[in-house]
N, C-alpha and C positions, 0 to 999 in steps of 0.2 A: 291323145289316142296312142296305144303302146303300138308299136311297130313291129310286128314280129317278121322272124325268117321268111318267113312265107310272104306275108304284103311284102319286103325290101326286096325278094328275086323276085315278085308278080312283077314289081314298080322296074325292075330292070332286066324284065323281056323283051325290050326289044332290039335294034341293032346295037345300041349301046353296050348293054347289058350284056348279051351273046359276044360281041367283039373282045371283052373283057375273060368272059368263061372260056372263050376260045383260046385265046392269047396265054394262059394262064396253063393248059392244060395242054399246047404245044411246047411251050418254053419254058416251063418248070417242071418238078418230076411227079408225074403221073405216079402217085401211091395210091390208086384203086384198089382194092382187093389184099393189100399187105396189110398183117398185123404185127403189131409191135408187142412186148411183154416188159410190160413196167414195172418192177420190184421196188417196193418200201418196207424200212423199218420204220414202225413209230414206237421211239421210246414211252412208256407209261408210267410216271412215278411211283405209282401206287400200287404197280403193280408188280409181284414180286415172284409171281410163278413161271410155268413153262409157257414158249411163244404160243401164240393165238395166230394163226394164218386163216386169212377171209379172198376168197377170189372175187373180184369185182367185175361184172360187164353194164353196161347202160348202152344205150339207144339203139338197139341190135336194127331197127327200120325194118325188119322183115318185111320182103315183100319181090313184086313183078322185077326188081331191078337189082336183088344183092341174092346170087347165086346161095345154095342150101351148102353149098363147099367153103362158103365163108361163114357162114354160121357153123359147123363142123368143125372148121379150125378152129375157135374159140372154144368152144367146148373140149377138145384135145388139148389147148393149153392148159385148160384148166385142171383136168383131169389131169396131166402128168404133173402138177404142181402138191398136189396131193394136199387140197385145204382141209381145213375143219369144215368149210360149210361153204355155200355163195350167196351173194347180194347181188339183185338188181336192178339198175336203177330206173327203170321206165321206160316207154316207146319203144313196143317190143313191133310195132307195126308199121308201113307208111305206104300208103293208098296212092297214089300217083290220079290226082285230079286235076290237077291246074292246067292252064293252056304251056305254061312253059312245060314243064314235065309229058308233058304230052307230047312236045320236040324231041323227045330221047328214048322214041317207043322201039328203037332198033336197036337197045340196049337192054331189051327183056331178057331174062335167062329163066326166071323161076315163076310157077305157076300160069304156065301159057296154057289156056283153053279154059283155066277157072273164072267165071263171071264174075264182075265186079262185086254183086249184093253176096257173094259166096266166099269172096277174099277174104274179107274178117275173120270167120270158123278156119280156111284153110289154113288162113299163117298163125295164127294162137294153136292151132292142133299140130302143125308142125314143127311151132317152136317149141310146145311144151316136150313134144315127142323127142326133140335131140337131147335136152335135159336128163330125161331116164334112166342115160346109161350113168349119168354120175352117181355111185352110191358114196355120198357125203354122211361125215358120222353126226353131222347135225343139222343137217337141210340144206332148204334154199327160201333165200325170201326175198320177195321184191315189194315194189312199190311203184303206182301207177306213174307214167308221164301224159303229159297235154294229146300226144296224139290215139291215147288208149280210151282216155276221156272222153276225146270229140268223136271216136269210130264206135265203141261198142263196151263200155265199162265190166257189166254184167259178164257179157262173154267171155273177158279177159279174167277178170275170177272165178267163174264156171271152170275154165279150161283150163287153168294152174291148178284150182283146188283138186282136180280131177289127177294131176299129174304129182302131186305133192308138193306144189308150191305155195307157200304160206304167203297170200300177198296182207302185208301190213298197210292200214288206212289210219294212220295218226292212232297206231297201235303200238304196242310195248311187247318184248319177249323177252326174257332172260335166259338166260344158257348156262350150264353149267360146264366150262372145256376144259376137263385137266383140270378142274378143284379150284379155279376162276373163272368169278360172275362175269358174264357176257355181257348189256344189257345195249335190245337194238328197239330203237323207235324209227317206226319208217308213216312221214307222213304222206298226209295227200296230196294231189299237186298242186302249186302255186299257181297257176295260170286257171284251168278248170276246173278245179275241186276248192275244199276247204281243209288249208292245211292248220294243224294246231301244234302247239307249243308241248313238247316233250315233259313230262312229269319227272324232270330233272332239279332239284333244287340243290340250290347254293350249297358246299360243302369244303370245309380245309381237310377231312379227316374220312376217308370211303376207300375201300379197296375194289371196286367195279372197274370193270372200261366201259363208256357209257357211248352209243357211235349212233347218229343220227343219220338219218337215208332222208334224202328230200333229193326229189329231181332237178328241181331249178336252183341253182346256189343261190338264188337271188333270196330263199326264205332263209338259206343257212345266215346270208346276211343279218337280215332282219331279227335271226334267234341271239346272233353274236353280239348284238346292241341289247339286249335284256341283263344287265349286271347279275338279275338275281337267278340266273341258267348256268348251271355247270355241264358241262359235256369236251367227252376229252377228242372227240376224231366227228369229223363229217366226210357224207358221201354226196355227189351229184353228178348230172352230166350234164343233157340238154344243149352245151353249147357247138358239139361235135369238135373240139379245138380249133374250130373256125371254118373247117371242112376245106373252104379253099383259101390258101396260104401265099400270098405272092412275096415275090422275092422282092425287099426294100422299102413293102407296102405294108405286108402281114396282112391277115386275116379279115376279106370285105366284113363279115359283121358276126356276133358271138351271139346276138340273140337275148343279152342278159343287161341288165343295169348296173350290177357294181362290177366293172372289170376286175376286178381283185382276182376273181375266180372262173376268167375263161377259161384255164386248162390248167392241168400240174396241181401240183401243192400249193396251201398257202396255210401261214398260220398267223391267226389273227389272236391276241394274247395269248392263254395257253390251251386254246384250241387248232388242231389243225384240219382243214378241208381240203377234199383231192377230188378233182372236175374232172373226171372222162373224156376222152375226144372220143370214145365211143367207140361204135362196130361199123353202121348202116350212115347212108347219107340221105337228104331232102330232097325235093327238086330238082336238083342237080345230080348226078347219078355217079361222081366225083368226087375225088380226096385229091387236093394238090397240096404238096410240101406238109402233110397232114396224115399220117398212116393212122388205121385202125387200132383198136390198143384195148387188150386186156391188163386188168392189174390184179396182182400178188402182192396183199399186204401183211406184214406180220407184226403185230403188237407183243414187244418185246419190254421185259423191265428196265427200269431206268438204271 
């Protein structure tokens, strides 16, 4: 049985569990609400033109517990960073159901008096709404995560396609930025969709950057064991950098199977993949030793 976030803080509600969250959130540093701004070059070999800048957000959790001012500032980073375009990487929502999250009801800031069955429409129309002001010369496109699947799939591409969000489903786009091929496949999610395999093949000789969106690294795994897959950069998030970070301990749990890819870069042959700690939190309504974090990537020639 997979274990996810969610059962491993159900299974550790109770004094246990809370003596831990507590302890953790007195004696380390409370990074609720701070965003960080991550800057990468990724050299390209192939690639020979002007840089390609892509602004990155993933797990924004919108919702009853992450103020509309934290969502605002990410979008102000991004907007002052002046991308070509942005990517998304999933779980633009988070429902607060569980009996532990329901300990933390005096940390509501946003959407107080909207009903539960109404939540869904609210935080999709008001995420899509802070997007707007971005005028991007080449969009924006995301890709569903686990918590958009289990709440209201439908909803969630209604209310992007309505705002100009291209959400990609184990779909392909090409770009043309500055007289260089873009080429982005954003699949479905690994946990509750069906994600598929990039129409990526094997190549010594391409001039593309080719960048795959998958929410859970756990599939960029799985694509990076297919010898016959070329792709030069991946995207994910899902694992929030552990959300709570103890000091000597590190991170109660990442959510994912290959750790390779809890947070940061990592390059696995001559691909590299970069994991989000994300915007929004779980359960826990908390970031310790773990800030929020947008990223500014630029693919630059080699």
């Amino acid at each position: 049985m997979k274990l996810t976030r969610r059962k491993f803080l159900a299974y550790t509600s109770g004094a246990a569990g809370l003596a831990i969250a507590s302890t953790a959130v007195a004696s380390t540093a409370n990074t609720t609400g701070l965003i960080n701004t991550t800057k990468l070059q990724i050299p390209i070999k192939h690639h020979h033109g002007s840089a390609i800048r892509v602004a990155f957000l993933s797990d924004i959790h919108l919702g009853p517990f992450l103020e509309k001012s934290m969502l605002d500032e990410a979008i102000k980073i991004v907007k002052e960073h002046s991308p070509d375009l942005l990517i998304l990487g999933g779980d633009y929502l988070w429902l607060p159901d569980s009996s532990l999250s329901n300990m933390f009801r005096s940390c509501i800031r946003n959407f107080q008096g909207v009903s539960y069955r109404d939540l869904p429409s609210a935080i999709f129309e008001q995420f899509a709404d802070a997007t707007r002001e971005l005028k991007l010369p080449h969009g924006i496109y995301a890709v569903y995560g686990n918590h958009d699947r289990w709440v209201n799939p439908y909803l969630c591409k209604k209310t992007f396609e309505k705002a100009g969000i291209k959400l990609l489903i184990n779909d392909l786009v090409e770009l043309n930025v500055r007289g260089s091929s873009l080429k982005l496949f954003g699949t479905d999610d690994y946990w509750t969709g069906v994600p598929k395999p990039p129409p990526f093949p094997a190549s010594s000789t391409r001039d593309d950057i080719r960048v795959v969106i998958s929410h859970n690294p756990d599939y960029q795994s799985e694509l990076l064991g297919k010898s016959a897959l070329s792709y030069d950069f991946g995207l994910g998030g899902h694992t929030h950098g552990g959300q709570l970070c103890l000091p000597l301990y590190g991170a109660l749990f990442y959510n994912i199977n290959d750790q390779r890819f809890r947070s940061g870069l990592t390059t696995v042959r001559n691909t590299s993949v970069f994991t989000s700690r994300g915007i929004g939190t779980v359960e826990i309504p908390y970031r310790v030793n773990c800030p929020a974090e947008v990223a500014i990537i630029d693919f630059v020639s080699a």
